[in-house]
N, CA, C and O of each residue as an XYZ file, in Angstrom:
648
protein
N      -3.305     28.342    -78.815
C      -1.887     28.493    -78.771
C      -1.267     27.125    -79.018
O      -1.685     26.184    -78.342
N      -0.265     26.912    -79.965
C       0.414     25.679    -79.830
C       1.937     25.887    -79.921
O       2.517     26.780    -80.538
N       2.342     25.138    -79.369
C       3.788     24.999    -79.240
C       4.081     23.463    -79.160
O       3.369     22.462    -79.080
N       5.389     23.689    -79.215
C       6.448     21.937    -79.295
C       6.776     22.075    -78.102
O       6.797     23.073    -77.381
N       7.152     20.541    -77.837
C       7.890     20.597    -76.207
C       9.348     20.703    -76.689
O       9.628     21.092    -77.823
N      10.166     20.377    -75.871
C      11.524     20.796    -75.958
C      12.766     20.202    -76.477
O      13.911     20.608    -76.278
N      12.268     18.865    -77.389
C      12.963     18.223    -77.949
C      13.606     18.697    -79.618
O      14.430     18.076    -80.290
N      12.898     19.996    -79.956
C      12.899     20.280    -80.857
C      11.634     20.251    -81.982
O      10.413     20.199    -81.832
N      12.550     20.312    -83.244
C      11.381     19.715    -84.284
C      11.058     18.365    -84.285
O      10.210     18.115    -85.142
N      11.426     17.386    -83.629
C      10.925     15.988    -83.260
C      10.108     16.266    -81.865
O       9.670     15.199    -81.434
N       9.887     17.008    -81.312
C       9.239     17.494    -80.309
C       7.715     17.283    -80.511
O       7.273     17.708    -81.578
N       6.803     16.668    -79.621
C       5.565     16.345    -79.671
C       4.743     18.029    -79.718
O       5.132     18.852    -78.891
N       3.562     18.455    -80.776
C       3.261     19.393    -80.249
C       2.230     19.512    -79.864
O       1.302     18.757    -80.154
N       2.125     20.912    -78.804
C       0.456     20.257    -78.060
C      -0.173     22.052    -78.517
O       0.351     23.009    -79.087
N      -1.565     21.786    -77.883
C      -2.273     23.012    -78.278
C      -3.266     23.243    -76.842
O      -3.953     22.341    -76.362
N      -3.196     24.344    -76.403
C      -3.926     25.178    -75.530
C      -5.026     25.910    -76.128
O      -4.901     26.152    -77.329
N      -6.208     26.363    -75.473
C      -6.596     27.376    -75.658
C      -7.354     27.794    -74.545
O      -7.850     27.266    -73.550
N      -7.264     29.142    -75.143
C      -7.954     30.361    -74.017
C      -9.160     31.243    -74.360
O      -9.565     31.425    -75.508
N      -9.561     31.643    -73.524
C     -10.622     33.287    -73.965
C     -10.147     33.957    -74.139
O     -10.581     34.664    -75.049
N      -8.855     34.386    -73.484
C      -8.462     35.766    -74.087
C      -7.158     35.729    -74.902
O      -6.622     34.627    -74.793
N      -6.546     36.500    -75.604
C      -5.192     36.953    -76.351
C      -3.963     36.963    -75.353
O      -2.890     36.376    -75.211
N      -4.669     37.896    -74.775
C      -3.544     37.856    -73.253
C      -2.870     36.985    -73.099
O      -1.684     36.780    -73.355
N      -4.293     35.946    -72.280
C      -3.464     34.834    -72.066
C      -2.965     33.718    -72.045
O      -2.530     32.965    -71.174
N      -3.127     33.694    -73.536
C      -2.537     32.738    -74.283
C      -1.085     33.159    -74.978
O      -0.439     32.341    -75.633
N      -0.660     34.487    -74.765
C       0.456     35.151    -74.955
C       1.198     35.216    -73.561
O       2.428     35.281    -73.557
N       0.392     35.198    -72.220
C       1.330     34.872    -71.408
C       1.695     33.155    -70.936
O       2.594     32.565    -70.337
N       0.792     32.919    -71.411
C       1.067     31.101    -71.577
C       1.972     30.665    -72.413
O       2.212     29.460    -72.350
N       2.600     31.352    -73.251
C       2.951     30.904    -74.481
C       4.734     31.435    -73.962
O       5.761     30.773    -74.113
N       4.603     32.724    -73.383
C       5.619     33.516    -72.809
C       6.297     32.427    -71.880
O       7.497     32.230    -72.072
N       5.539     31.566    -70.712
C       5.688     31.183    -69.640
C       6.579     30.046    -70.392
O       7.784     29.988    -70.147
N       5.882     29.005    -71.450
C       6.277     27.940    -71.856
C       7.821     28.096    -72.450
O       8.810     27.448    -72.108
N       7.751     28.893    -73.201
C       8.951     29.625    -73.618
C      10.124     29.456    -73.032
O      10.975     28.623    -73.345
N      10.207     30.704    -71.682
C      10.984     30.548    -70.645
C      11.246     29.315    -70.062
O      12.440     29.236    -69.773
N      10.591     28.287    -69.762
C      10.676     27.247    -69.517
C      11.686     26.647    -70.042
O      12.821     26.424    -69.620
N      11.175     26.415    -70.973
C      12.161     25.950    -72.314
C      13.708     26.178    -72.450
O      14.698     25.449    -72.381
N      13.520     27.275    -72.632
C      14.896     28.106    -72.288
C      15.575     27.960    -71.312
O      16.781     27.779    -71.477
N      15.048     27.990    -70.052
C      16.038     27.524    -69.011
C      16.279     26.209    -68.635
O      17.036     25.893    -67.718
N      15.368     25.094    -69.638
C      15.442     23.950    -69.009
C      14.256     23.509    -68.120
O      14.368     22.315    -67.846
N      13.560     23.871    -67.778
C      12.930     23.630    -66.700
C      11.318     23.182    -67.145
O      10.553     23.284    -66.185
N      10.801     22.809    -68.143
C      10.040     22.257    -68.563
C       9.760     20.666    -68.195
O      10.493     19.677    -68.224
N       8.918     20.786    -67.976
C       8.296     19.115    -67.633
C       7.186     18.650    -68.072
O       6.183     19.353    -67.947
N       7.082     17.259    -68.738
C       6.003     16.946    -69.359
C       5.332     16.615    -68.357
O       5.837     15.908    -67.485
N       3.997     17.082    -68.278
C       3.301     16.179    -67.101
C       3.266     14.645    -67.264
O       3.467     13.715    -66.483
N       2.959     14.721    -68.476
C       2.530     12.478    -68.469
C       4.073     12.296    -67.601
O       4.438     11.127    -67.475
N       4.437     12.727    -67.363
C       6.152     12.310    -67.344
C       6.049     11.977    -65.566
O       6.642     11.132    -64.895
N       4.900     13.173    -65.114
C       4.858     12.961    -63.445
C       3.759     11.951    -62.815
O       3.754     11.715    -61.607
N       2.655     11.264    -63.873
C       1.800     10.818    -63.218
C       2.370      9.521    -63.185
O       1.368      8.845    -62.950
N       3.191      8.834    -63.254
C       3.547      7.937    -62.299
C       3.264      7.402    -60.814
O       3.710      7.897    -59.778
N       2.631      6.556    -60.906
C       2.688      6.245    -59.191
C       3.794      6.629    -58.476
O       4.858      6.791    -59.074
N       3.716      6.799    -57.305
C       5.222      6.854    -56.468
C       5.192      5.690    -56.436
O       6.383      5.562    -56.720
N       4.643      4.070    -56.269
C       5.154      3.071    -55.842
C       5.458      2.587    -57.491
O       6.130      1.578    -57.275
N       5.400      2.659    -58.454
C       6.276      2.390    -59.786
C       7.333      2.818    -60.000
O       8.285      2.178    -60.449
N       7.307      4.249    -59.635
C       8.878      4.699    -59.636
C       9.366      4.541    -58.506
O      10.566      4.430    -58.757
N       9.189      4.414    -56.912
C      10.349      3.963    -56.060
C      10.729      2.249    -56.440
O      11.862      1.837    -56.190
N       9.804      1.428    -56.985
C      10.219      0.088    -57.414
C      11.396      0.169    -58.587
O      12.087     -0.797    -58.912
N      11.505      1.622    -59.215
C      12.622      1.708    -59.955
C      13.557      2.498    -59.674
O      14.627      2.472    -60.283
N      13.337      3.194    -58.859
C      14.421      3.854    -58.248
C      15.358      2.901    -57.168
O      16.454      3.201    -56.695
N      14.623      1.751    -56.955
C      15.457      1.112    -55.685
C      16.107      0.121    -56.422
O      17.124     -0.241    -55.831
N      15.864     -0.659    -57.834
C      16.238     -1.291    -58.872
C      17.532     -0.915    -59.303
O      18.415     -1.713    -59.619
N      17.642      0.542    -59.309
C      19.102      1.452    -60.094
C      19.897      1.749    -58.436
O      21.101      1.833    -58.677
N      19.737      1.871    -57.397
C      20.327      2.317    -56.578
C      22.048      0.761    -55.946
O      21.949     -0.421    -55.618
N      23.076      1.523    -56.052
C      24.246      0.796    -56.153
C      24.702      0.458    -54.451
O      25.858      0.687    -54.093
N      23.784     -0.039    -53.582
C      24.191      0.169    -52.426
C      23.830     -1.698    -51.845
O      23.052     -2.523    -52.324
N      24.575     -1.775    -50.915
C      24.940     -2.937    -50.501
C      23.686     -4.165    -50.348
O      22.578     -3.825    -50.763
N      23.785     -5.144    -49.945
C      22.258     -5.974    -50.141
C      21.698     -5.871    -48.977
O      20.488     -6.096    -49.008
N      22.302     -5.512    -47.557
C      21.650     -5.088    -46.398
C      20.964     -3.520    -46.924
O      19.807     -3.350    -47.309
N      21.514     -2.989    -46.866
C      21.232     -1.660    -47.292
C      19.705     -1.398    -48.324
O      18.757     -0.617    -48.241
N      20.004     -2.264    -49.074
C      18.735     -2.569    -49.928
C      17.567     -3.143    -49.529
O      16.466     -2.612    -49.673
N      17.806     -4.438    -48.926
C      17.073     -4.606    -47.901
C      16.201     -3.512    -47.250
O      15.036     -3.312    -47.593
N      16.890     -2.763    -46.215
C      16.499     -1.790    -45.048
C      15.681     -0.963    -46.303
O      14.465     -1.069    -46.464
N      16.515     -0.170    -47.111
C      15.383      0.865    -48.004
C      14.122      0.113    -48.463
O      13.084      0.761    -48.333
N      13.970     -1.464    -49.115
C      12.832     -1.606    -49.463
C      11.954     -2.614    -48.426
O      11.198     -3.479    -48.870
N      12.194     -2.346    -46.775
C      11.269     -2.418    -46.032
C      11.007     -1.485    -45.510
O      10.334     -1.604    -44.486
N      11.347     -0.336    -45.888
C      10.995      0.815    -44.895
C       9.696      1.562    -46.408
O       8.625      2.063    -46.067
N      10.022      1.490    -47.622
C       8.973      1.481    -48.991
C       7.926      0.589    -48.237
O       7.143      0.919    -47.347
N       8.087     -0.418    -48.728
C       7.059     -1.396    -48.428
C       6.157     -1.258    -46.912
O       4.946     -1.419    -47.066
N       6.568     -1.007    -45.622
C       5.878     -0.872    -44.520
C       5.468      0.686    -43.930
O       4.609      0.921    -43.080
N       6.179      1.498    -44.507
C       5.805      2.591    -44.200
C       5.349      4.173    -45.634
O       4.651      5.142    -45.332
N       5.866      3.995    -46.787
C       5.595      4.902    -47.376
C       4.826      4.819    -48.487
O       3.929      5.553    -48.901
N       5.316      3.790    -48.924
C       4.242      3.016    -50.126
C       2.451      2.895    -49.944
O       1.531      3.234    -50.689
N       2.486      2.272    -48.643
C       1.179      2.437    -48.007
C       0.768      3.620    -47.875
O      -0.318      3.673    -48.452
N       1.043      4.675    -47.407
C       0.843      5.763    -47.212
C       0.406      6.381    -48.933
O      -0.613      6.530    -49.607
N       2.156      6.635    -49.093
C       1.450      7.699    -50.586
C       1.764      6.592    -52.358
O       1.711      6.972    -53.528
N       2.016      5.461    -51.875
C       2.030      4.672    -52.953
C       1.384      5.051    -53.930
O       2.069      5.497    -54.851
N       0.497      5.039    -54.045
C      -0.673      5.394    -55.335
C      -1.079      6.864    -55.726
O      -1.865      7.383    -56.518
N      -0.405      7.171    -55.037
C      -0.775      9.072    -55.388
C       0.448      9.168    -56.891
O       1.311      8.309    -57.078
N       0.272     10.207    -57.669
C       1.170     10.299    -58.624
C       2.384     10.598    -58.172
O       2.349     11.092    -57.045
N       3.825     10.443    -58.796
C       4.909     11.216    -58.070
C       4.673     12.552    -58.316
O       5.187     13.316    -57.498
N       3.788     13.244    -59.571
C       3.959     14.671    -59.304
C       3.262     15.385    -58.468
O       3.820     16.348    -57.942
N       1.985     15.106    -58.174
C       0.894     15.190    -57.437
C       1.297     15.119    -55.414
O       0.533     15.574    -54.563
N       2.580     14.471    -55.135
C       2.337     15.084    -53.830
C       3.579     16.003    -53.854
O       4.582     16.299    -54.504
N       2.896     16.257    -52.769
C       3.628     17.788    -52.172
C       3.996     17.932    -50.665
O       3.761     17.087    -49.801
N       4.628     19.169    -50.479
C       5.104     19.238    -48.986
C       4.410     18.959    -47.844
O       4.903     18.337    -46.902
N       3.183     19.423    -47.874
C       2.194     18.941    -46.764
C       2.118     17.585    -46.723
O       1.957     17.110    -45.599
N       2.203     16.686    -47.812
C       2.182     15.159    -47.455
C       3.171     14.591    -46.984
O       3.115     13.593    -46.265
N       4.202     15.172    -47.344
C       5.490     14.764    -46.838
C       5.558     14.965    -44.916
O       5.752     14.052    -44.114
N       5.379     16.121    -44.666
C       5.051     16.774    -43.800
C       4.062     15.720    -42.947
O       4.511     15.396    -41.848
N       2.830     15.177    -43.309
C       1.777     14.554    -42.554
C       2.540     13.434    -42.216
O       2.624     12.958    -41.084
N       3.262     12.898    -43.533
C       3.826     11.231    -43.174
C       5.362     11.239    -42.077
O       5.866     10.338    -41.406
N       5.709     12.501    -42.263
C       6.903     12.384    -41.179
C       6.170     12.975    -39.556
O       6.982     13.210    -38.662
N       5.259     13.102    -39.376
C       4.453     13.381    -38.039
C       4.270     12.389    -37.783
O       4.586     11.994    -36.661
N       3.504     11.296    -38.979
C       3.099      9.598    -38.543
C       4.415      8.592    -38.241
O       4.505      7.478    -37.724
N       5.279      9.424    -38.752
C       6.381      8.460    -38.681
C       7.172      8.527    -37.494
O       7.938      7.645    -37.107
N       6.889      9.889    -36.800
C       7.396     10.221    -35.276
C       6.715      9.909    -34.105
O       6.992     10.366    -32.996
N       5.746      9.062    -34.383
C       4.768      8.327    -33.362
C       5.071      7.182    -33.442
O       4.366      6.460    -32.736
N       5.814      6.688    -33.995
C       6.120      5.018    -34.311
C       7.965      4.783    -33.981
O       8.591      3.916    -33.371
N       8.361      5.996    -34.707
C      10.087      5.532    -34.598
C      10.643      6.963    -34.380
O      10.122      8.059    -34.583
N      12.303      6.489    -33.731
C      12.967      7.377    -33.123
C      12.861      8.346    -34.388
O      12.346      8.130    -35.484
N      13.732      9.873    -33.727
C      13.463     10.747    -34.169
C      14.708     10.611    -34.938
O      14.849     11.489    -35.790
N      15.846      9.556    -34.841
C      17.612      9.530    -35.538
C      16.937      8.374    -36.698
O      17.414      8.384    -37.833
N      16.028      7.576    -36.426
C      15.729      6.606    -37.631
C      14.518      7.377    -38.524
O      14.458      7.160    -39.734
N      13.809      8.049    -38.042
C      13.165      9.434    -38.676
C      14.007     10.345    -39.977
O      13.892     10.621    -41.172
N      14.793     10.543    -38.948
C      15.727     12.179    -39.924
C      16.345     10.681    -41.410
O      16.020     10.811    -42.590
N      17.184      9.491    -40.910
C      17.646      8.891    -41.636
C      16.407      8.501    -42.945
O      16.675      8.285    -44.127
N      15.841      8.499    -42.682
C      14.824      7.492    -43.327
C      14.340      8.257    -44.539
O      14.209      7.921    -45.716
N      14.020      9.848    -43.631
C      13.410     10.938    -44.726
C      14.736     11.297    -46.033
O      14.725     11.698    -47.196
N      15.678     10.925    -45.133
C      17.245     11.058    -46.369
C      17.018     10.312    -47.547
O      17.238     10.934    -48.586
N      16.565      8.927    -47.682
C      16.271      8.130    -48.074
C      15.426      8.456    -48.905
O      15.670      8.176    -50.079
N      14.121      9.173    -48.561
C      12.727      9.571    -49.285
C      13.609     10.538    -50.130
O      13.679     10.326    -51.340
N      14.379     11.725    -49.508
C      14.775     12.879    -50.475
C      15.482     12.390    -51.358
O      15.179     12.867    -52.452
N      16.593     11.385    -51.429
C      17.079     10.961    -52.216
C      16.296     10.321    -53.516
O      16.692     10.436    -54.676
N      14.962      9.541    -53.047
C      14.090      9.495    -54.215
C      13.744     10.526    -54.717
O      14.240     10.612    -55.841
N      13.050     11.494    -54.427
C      12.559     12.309    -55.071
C      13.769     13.063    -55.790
O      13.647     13.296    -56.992
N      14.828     13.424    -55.182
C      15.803     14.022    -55.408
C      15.976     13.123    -57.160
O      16.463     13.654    -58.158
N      15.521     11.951    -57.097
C      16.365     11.379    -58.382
C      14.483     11.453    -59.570
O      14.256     11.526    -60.778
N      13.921     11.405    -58.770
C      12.581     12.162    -59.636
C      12.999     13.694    -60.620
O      12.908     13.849    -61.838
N      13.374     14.474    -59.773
C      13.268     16.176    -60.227
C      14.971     15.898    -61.356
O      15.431     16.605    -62.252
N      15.427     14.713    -60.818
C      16.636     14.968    -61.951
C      15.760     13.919    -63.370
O      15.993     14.053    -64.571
N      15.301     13.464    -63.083
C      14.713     12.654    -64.131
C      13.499     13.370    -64.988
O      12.861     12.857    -65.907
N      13.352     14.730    -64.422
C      12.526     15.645    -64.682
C      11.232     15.346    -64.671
O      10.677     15.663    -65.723
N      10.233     14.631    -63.516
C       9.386     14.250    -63.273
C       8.512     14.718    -62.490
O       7.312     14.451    -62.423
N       9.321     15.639    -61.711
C       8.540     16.439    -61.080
C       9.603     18.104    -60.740
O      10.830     18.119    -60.838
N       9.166     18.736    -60.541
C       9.570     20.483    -60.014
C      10.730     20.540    -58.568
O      11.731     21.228    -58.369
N      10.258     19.812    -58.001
C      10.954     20.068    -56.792
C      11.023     18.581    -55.827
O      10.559     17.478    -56.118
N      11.809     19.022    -54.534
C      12.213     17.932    -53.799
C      11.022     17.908    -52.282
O      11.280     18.312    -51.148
N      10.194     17.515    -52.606
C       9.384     17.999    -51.094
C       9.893     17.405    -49.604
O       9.359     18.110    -48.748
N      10.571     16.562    -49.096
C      10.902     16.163    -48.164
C      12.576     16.591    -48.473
O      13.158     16.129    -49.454
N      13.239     17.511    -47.520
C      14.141     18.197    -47.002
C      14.929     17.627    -45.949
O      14.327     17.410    -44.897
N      15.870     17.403    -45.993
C      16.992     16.643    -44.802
C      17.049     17.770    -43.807
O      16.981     17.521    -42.603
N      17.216     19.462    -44.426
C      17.239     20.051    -43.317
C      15.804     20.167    -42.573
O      16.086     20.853    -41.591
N      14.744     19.943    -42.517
C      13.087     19.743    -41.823
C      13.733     18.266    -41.049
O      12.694     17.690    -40.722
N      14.474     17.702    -40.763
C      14.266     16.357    -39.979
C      14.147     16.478    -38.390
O      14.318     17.669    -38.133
N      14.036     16.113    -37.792
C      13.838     16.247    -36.629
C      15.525     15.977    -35.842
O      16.210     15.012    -36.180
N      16.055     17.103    -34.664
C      16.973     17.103    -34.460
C      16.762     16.145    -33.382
O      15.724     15.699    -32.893
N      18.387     15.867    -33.046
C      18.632     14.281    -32.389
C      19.803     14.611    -31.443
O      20.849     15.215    -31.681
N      19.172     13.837    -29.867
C      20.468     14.558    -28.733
C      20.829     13.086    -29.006
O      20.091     12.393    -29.707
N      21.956     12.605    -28.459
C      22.476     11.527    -28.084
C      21.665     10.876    -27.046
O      21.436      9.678    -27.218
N      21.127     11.522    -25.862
C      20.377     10.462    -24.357
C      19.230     10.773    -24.932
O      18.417     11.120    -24.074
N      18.604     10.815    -26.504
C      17.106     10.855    -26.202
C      16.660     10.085    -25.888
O      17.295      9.093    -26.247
N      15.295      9.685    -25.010
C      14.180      8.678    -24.792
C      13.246      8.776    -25.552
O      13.253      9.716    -26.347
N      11.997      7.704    -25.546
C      11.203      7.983    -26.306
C      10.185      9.091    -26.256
O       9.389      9.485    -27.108
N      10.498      9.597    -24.676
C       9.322     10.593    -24.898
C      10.089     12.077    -24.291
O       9.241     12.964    -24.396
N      11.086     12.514    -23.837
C      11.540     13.140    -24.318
C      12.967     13.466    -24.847
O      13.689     12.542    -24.472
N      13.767     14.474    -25.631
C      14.805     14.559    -26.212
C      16.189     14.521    -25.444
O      17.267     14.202    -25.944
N      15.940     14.933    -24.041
C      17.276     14.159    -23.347
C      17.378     15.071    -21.753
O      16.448     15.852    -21.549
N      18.271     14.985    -20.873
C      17.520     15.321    -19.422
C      17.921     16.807    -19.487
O      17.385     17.702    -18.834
N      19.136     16.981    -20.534
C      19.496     18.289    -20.671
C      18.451     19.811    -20.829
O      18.503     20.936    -20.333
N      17.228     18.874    -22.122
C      17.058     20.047    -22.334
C      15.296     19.692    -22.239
O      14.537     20.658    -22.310
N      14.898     18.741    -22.131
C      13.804     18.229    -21.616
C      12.594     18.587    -22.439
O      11.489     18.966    -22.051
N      13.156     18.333    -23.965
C      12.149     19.279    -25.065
C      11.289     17.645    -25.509
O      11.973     16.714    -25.934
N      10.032     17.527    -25.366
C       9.002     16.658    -25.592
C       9.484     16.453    -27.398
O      10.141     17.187    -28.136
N       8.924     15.345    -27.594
C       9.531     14.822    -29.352
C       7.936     14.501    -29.636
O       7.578     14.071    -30.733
């Protein structure tokens, strides 16, 4: 099966193949649709490191020099290490998921929820850059925040362990 990607007739074209007719007609179907709605992504486009593209994502970001600061020590000491070297397309929700568990053993659960804002906002500017499918770290998944929390539990009100 071959097809163009979505740039048109200047469009790079690539070639699949299969064992059967089928399904290389539903491969071909799938790519199609894609296409059509937009939603096509080159892979070379996702294997990017995450720590190449957050070094450029924090490069383009218009926010104050404290501010910049804080985002590229919180890269540098906590996420980079973690999933730095994995591709940006290659992780997914469960990693996101593992690193905000590690990250709730170390820091409050209000510099937690903030921080993961931060992560979504990267990725958030990944899936617009069409690099990857989706946003895996979610602002609404953050961990909720009383005002008297302590560190070990969420406040005397409601006495829910963090």
């Amino acid at each position: 099966m071959r097809y163009r990607e979505p740039s048109g007739v200047g469009g790079r074209q690539r070639e699949w193949s299969f064992e059967k007719k089928w399904q290389a007609d539903a491969y071909a179907a799938r790519i199609q649709r894609d296409k059509y709605e937009g939603l096509f992504l080159d892979p070379r486009r996702g294997q990017i490191p995450l720590r190449a593209f957050a070094e450029q994502w924090l490069e383009r970001q218009a926010v104050s020099e404290s501010t910049y600061r804080n985002y590229e020590s919180f890269l540098r000491i906590y996420l980079l290490p973690q999933l730095g070297e994995r591709p940006l397309a290659g992780i997914q929700r469960g990693d996101t998921e593992v690193f905000v568990a590690a990250l709730r053993q170390i820091l409050a659960a209000s510099t937690v929820r903030d921080r993961m804002k931060m992560v979504s906002s990267l990725f958030g500017s990944a899936v617009r850059d069409k690099r990857r499918p989706d946003d895996p770290p979610r602002a609404s998944d953050s961990p909720a925040v009383h005002p008297l929390r302590s560190t070990r539990t969420c406040c005397l009100r409601c006495r829910k362990s963090i």
